[in-house]
N, C-alpha and C positions, 0 to 999 in steps of 0.2 A: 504493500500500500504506500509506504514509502516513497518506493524509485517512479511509482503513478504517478505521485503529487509533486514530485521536486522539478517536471518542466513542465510547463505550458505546451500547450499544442504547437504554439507558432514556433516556440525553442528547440521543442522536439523535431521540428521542419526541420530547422535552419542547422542543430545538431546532424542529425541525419544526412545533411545535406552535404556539409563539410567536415565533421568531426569524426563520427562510426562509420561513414558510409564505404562498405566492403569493395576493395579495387583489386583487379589485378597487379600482381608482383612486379611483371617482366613488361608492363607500360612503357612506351620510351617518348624519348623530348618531342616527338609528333603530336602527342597527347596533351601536349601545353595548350593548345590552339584554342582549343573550347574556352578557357578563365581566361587566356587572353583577348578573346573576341568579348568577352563578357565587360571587360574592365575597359575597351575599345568601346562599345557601345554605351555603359555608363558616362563616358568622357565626353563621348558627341553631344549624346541628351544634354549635361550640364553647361557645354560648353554652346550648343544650340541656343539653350534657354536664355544663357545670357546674351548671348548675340543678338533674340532676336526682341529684348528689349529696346533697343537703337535701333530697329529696324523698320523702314516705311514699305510696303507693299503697295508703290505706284511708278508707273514707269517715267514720270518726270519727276520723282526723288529717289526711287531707289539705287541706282548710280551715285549718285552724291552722297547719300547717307551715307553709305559705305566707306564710301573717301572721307568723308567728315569725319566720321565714326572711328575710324582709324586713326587719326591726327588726335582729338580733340577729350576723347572719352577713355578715362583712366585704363589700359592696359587692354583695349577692344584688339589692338594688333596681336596680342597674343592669345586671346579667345580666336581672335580670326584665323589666324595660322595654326591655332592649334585646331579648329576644327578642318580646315581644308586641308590639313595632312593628317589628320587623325583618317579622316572617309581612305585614304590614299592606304594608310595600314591596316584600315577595316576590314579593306577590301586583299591585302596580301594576305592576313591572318585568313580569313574565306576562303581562298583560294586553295590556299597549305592545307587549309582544316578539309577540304574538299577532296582534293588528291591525296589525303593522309585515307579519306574513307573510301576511296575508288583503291587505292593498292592495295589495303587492308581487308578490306568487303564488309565494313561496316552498314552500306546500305542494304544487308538482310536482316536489321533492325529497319522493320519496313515504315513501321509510326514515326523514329526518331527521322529514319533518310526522307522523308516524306515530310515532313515538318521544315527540316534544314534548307530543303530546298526552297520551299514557300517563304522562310525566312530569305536566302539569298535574292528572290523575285524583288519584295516590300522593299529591303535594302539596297535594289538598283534602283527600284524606283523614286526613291525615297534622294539617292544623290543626282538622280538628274532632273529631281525638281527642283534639290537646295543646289544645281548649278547653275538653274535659270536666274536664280533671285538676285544675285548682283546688279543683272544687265546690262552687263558686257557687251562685246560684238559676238564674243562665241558663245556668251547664253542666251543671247537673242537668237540668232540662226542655228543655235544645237537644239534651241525650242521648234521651231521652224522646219527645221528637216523630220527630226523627230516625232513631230506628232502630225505632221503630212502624210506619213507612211500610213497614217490606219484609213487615209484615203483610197488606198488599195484595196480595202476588203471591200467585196459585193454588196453591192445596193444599199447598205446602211454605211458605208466608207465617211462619205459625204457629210452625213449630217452627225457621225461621230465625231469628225473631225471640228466641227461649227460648234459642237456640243463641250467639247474640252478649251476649244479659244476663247467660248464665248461670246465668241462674234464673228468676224468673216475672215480675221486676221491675227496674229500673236499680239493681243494690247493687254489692257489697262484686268482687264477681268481675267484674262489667261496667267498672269502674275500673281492677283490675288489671291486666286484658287489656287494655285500652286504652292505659294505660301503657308496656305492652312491645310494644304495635303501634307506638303514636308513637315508641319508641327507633330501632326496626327500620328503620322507612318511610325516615327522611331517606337514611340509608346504601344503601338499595336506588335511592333518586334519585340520589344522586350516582356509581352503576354506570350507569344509563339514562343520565345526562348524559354519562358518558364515552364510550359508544355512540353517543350524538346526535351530537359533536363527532366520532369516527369517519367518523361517515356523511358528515357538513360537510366534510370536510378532501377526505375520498374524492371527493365533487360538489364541491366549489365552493362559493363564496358569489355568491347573486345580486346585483344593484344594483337602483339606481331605476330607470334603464332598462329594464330589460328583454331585454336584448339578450347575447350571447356578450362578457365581456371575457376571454378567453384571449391578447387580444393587448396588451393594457392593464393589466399587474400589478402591485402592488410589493411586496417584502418586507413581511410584516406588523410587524417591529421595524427599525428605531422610527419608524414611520409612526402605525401603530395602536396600539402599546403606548400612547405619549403621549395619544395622543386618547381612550385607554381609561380612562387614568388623571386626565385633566382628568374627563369624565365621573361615575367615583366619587365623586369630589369633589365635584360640584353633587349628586348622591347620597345619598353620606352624609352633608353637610353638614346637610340638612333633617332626615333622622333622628335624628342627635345631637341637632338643637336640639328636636326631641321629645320624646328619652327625659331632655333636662336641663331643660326650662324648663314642659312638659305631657306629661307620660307617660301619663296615663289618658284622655286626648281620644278616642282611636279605640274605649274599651273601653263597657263596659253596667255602668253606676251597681249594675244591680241583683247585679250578680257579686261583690259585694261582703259580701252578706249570704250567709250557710252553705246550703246546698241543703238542702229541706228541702219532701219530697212530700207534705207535708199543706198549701202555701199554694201555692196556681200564681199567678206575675204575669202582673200584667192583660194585657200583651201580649208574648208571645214571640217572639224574632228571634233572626237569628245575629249573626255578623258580618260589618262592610258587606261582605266580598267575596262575600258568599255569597244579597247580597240580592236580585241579578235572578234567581239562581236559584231564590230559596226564592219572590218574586211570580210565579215560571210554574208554580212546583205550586201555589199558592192558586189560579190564576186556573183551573184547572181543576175543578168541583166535585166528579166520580170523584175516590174517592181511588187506585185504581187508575192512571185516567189522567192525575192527577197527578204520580206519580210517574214513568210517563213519559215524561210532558215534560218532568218536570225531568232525567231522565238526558239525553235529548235534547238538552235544550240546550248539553249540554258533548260530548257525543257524535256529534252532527251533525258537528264539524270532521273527524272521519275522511273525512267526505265529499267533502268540497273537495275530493283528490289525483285523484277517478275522477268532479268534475262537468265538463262541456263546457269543452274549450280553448280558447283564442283562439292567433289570429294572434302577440302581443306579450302579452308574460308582467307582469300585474302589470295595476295601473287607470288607470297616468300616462296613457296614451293613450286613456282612455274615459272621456265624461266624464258619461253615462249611469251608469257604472259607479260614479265617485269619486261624484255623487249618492247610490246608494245607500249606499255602503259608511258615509259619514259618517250619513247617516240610522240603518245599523244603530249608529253610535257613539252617537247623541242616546238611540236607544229603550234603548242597556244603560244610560243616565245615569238614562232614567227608570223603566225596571225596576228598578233598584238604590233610586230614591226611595221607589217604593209598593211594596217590598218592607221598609219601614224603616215603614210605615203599616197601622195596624189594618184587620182583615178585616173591612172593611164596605164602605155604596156612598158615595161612589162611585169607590174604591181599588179594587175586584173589579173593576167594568168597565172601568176604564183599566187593568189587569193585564191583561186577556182579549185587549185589542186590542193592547197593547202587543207581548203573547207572540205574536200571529199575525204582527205585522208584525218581531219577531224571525228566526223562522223561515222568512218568505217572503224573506227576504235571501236563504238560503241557497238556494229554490229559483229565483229570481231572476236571481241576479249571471250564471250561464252564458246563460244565453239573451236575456237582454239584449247582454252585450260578442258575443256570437254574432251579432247582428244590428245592430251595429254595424258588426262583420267584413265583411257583407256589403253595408252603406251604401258602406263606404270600398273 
């Protein structure tokens, strides 16, 4: 009766959560990625909030606020920089934490992989609405391109598109909503994440193995807390010396000048996270079918949890398998390049093959360890 009464339900959560919660032994430094993303998403939230206290949502002050805002209001330069590289390591922590559960085959945690993904959708969507908000020339026309494309789908294109502008054009009401989506989104991710970690606590955490450890566990405090926290460290370490010594390194020169629909620059992009995505809709010359491919390529991970099983969960043990899966790491390095290069040749035909040999990973990776399965 005792040990019933000495926590609270919420303690006993938060215990649970961090303190007794049973891990496996043989976890390695890939496993950081989760607390890191978590401590990445608390940062933006706080650092969003305060940002967007100074902040106007209309296109003849949001430009200047910004630059005001910067100069004039106690340490806005370093909420600014820290949230514009914070999204920049969001999204590498994502990325790692992604190809950690594609080599490993954590997506046969079909709720968590199912969940993760939904969170990475919210999460892009969520920075290329907080890229339009400045109003720049590249958040003007990255709005502009970007939400022209759903002009491609059939018969409702048209008035989807009027319906997110607001009008007939990128103005004054496609800003404001955009504003008050980017508030919304983080906080609805940080509900998904507490779902995701549900579903984790409820399975398990896999290892490199591959294998059952139920019989090999230890306290996740202070085994993992410490190595979570060495982790951050090499972390945020890098970011700081970003947002103190080159803060504008990851951003676009031309974001600098006021958006302004009467000059388009000469070559439009996003930002780098969004660049293998945006060379698999160039590479396709439909713009229909552009679009996608591009949903595709972030939406295909649903498919992992229902493609062919293997024997031993993960690639340690295939080495057909680890071939590919690194192959698919080189091809996102170099989609992400000629996605940063003008639409010509010859960037369009290494997009086109790039994007094929994307996507045939995914029809690949099962039927390849599947017949391995049956070598060994």
């Amino acid at each position: 009766m005792y040990k019933a009464s000495r926590f609270s339900p919420l303690t006993s959560i938060i215990r649970h959560t961090v303190v007794t919660l049973p891990t496996p032994i043989n976890i390695s430094t890939w496993w950081n990625f989760g607390s890191l993303l978590g401590i990445c998403l608390a940062s933006q939230i706080f650092s969003g909030l305060v940002l967007s206290l100074h902040f106007t949502a209309h296109t003849d002050l949001s430009f200047y606020v910004v630059i005001q805002s910067f100069g004039d209001v106690y340490y806005n330069w370093w909420f600014r920089a820290l949230h514009a590289n914070g999204a920049s390591f969001f999204f590498i922590g994502l990325y790692l934490h992604i190809a950690r559960g594609l080599y490993y085959g954590s997506y046969l945690f079909k709720e968590v992989w199912s969940i993760g993904v939904g969170i990475l959708l919210l999460v892009m969507a969520s920075a290329f609405l907080g890229y339009v908000l400045p109003w720049g020339q590249m958040s003007f026309w990255g709005a502009t391109v970007i939400t022209s494309l759903f002009s491609a789908l059939p018969v409702i294109g048209g008035d989807v598109v009027v319906w997110l502008w607001g009008g007939f054009s990128v103005d004054n009401a496609t800003l404001t909503r955009f504003f008050g989506l980017h508030f919304v989104l983080p906080f609805i991710v940080a509900g998904l994440v507490g779902l995701h970690l549900f579903f984790l606590h409820d399975q398990g955490s896999s290892n490199p193995l591959g294998v059952s450890s139920d019989f090999n566990k230890v306290v996740f405090h202070h085994y993992y807390v410490l190595k979570d926290l060495v982790g951050a460290c090499f972390f945020i370490g890098p970011l700081l010396g970003l947002v103190y010594f080159n803060p504008w390194l990851l951003g676009d020169p031309e974001n600098f000048i006021e958006g302004n629909p009467l000059v388009t620059p000469h070559h439009i992009q996003p930002e780098w996270y969004f660049l293998f995505a945006y060379a698999i809709l160039r590479a396709v010359p439909n713009k229909l079918g552009g679009v996608v491919a591009l949903a595709a390529a972030v939406l295909v991970l649903f498919y992992m949890p229902v493609s062919p099983k293997t024997s031993v969960k993960g690639l340690s043990f295939y080495p057909w398998g680890k071939m590919l899966f690194f192959s698919l790491v080189g091809v996102f390095f170099l989609l992400t390049w000629a996605g940063s290069k003008p639409v010509e040749e010859p960037y369009v035909v290494i997009s086109q093959v790039l994007s094929f040999l994307y996507f045939s990973y995914f029809a690949l990776i099962g039927p390849i360890t599947r017949i391995q399965d049956k070598l060994l």
